[in-house]
OpenMM code with the backbone's topology and positions (N, CA, C; nanometers):
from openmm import Vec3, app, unit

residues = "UNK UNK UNK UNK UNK UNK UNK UNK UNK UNK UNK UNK UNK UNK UNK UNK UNK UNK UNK UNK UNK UNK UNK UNK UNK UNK UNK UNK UNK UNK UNK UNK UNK UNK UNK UNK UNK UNK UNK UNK UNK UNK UNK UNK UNK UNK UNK UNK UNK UNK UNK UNK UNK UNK UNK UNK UNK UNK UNK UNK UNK UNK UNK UNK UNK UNK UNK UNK UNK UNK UNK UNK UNK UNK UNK UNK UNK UNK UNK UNK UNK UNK".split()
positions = [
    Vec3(12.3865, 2.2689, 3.9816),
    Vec3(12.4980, 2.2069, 4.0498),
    Vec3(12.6108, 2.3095, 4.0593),
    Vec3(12.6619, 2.3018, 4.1610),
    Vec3(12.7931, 2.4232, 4.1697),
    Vec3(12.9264, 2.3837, 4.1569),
    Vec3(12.9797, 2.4666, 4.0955),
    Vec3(13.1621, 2.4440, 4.0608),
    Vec3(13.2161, 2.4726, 4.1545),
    Vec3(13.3058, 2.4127, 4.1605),
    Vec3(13.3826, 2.4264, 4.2303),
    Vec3(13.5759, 2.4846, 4.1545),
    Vec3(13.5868, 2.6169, 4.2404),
    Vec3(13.7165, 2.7281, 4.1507),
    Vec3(13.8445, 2.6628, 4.2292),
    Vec3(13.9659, 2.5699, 4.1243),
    Vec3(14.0616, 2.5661, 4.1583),
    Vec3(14.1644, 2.6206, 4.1228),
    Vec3(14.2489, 2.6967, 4.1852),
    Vec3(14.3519, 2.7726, 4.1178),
    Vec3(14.5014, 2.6641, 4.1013),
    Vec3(14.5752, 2.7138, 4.0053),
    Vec3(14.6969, 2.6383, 3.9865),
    Vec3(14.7940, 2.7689, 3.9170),
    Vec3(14.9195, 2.6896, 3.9386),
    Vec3(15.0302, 2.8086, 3.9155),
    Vec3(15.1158, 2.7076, 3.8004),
    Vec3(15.0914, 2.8069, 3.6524),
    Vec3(15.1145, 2.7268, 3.5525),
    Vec3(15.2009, 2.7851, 3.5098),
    Vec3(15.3490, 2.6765, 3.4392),
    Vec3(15.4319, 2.7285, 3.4118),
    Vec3(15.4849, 2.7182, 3.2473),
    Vec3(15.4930, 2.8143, 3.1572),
    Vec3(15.5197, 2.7645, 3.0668),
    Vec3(15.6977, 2.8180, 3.0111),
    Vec3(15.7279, 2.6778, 2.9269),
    Vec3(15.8586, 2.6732, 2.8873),
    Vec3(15.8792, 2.7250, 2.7258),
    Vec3(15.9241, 2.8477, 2.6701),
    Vec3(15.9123, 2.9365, 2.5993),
    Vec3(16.0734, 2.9076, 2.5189),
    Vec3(16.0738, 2.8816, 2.4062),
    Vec3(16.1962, 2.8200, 2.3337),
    Vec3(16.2662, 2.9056, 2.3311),
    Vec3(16.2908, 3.0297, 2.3705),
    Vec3(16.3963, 3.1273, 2.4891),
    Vec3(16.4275, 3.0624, 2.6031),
    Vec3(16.4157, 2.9260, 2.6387),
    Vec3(16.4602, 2.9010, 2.7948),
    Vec3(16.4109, 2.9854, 2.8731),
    Vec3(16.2953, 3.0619, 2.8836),
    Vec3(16.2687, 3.1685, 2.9868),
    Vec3(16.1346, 3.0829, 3.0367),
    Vec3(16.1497, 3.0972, 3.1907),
    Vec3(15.9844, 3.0828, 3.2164),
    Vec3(15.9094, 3.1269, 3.2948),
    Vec3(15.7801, 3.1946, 3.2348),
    Vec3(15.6831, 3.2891, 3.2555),
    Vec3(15.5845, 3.1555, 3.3634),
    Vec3(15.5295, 3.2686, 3.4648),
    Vec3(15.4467, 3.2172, 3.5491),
    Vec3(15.3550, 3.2951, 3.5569),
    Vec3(15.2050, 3.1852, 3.5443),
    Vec3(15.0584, 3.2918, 3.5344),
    Vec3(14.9826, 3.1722, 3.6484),
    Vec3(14.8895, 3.2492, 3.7250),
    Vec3(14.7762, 3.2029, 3.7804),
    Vec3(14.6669, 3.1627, 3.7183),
    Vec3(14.6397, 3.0491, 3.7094),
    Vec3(14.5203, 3.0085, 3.6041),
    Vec3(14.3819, 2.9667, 3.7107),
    Vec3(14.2562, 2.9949, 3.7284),
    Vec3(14.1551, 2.9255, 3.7560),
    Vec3(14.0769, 2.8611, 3.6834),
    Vec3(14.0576, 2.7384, 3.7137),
    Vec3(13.9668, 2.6248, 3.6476),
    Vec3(13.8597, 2.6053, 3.7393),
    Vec3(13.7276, 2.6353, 3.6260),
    Vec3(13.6039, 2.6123, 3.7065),
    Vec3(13.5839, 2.4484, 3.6546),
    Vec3(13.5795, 2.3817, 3.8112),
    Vec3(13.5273, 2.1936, 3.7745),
    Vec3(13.4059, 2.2026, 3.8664),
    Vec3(13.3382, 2.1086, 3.7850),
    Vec3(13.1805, 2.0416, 3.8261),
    Vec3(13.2200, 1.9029, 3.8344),
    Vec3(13.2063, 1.8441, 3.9241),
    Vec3(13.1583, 1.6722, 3.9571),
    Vec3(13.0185, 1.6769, 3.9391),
    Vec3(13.0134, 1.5658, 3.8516),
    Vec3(12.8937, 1.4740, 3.8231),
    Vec3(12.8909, 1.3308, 3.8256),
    Vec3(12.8598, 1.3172, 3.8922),
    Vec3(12.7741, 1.1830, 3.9942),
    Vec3(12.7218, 1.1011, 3.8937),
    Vec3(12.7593, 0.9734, 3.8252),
    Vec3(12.6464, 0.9395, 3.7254),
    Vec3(12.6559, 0.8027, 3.8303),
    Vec3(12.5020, 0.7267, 3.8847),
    Vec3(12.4915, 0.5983, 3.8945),
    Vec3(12.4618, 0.4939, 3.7997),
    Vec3(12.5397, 0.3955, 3.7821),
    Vec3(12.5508, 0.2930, 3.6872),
    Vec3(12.4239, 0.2085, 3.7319),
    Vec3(12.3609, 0.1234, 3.6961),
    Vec3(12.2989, 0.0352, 3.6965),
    Vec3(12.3874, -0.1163, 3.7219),
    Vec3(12.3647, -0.2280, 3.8152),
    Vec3(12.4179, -0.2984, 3.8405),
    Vec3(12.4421, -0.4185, 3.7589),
    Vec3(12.5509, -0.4429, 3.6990),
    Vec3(12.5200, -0.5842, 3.5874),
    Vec3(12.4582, -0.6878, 3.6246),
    Vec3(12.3199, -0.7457, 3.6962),
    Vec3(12.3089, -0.8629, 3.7657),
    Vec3(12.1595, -0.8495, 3.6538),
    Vec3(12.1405, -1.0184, 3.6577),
    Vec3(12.0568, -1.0467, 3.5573),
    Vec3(11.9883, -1.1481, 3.6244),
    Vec3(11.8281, -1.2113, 3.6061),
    Vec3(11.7638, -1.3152, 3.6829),
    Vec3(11.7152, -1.4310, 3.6013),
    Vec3(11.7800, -1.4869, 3.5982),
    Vec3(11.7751, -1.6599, 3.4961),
    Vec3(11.6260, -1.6856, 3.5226),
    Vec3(11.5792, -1.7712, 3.4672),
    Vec3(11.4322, -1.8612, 3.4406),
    Vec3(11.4051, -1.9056, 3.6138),
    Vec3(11.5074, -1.9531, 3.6719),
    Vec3(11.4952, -2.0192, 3.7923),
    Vec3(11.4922, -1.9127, 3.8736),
    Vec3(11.5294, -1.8052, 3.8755),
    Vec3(11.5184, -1.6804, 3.9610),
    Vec3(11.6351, -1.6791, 4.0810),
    Vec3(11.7661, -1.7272, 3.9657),
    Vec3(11.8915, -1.7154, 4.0483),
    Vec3(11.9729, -1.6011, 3.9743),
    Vec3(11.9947, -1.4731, 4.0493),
    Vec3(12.0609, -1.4046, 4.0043),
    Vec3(12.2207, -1.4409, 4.0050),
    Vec3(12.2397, -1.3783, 3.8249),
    Vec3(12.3741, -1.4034, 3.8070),
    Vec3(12.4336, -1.2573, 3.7950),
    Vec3(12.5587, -1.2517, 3.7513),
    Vec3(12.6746, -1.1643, 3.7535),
    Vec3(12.6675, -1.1376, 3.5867),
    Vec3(12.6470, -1.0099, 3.5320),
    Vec3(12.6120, -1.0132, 3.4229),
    Vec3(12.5608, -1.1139, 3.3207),
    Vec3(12.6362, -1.1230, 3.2115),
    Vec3(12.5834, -1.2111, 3.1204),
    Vec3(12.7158, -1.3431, 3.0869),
    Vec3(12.7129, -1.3704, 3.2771),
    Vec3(12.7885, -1.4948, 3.2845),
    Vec3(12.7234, -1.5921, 3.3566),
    Vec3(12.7403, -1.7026, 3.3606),
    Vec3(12.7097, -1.8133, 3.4444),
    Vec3(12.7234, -1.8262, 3.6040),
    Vec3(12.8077, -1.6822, 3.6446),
    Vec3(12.8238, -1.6522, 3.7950),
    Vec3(12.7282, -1.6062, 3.8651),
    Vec3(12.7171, -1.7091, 3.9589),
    Vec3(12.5688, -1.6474, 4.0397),
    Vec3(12.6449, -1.4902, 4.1575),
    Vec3(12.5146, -1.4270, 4.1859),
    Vec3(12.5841, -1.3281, 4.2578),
    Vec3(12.6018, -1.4111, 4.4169),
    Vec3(12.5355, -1.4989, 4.4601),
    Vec3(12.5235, -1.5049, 4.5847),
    Vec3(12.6959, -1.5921, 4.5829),
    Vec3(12.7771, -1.6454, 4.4563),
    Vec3(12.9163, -1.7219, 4.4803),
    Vec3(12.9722, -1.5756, 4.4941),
    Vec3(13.0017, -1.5032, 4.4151),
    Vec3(13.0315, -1.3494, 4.4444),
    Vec3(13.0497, -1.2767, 4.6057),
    Vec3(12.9606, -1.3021, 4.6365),
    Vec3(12.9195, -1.2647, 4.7667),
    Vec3(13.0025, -1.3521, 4.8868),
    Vec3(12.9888, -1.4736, 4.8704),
    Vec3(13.0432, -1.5419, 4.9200),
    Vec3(13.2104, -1.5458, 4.9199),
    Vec3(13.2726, -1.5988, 4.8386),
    Vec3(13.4132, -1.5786, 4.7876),
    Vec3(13.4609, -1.4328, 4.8623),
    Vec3(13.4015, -1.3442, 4.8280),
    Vec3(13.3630, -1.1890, 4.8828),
    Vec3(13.4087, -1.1858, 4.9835),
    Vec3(13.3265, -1.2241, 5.0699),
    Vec3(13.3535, -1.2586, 5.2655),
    Vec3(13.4082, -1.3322, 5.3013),
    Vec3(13.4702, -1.3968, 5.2567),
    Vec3(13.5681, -1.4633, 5.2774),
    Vec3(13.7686, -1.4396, 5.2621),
    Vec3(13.7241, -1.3008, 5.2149),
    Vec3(13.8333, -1.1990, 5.1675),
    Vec3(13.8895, -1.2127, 5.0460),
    Vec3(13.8244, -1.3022, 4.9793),
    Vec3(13.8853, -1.2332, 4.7943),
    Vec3(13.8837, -1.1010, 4.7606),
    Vec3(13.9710, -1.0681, 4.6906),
    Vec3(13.9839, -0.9160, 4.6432),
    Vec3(13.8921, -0.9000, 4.4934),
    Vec3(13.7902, -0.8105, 4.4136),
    Vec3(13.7693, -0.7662, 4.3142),
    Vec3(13.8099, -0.8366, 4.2453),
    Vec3(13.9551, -0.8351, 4.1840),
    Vec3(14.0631, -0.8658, 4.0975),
    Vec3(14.0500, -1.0430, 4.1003),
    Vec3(14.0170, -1.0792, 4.2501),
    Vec3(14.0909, -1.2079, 4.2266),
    Vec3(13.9741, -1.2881, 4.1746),
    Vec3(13.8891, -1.2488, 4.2094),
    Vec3(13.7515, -1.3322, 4.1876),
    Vec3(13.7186, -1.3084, 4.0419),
    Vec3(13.7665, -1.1897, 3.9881),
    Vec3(13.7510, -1.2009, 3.8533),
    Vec3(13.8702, -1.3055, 3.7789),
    Vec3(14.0039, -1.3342, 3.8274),
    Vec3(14.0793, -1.4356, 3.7679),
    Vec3(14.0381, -1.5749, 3.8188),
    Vec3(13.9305, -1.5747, 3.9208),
    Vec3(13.8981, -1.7086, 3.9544),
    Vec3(13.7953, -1.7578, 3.8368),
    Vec3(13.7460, -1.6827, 3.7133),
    Vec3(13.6677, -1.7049, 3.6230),
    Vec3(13.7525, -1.6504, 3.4635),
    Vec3(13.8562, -1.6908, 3.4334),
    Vec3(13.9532, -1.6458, 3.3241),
    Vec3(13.8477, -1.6305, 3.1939),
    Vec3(13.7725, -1.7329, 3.1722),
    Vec3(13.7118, -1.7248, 3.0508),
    Vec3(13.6139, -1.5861, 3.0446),
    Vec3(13.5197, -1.6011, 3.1337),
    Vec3(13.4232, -1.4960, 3.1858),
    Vec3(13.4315, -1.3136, 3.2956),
    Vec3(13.4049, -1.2360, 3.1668),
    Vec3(13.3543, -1.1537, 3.2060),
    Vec3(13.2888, -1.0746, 3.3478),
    Vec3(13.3225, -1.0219, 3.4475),
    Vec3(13.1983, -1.0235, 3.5508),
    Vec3(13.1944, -0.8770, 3.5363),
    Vec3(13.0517, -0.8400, 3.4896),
    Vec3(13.0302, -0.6398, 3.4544),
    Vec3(13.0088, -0.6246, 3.2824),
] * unit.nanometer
topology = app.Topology()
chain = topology.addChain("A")
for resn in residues:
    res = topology.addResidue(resn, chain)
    for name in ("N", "CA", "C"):
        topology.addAtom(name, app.Element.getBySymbol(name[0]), res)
């Protein structure tokens, strides 16, 4: 996988009040990790939303209908979703 070289102009504050400026390069790598999806398949073969009582297809629904992430998780206060 290849790095990627970012340069930055770093300044440090020297208890002389003086301040020195150096060019620093930082080699960064992104790594990509895919999670596995929290959805689980009950006895009846209705998938839920982790290890809650939320089916994914209410998820979905609520979803398209324009709930946000956030809200659909306060539409379930007690429960977890992930």
């Amino acid at each position: 996988m290849a790095g990627t070289i970012k340069k930055f102009l770093v300044k440090f504050d020297r208890p002389s009040n003086t301040i020195k400026t150096a060019n620093v390069e930082v080699a960064m790598t992104l790594v990509v990790v895919a999670e596995p999806a929290p959805l689980e398949t009950n006895a009846d073969g209705v998938v839920l939303v982790g290890k809650t009582p939320v089916t994914l297809d209410t998820v979905i629904a609520v979803f398209k209908q324009g709930t946000t992430a956030e809200e659909i998780v306060d539409r379930y206060p007690s429960r977890s979703i992930g």
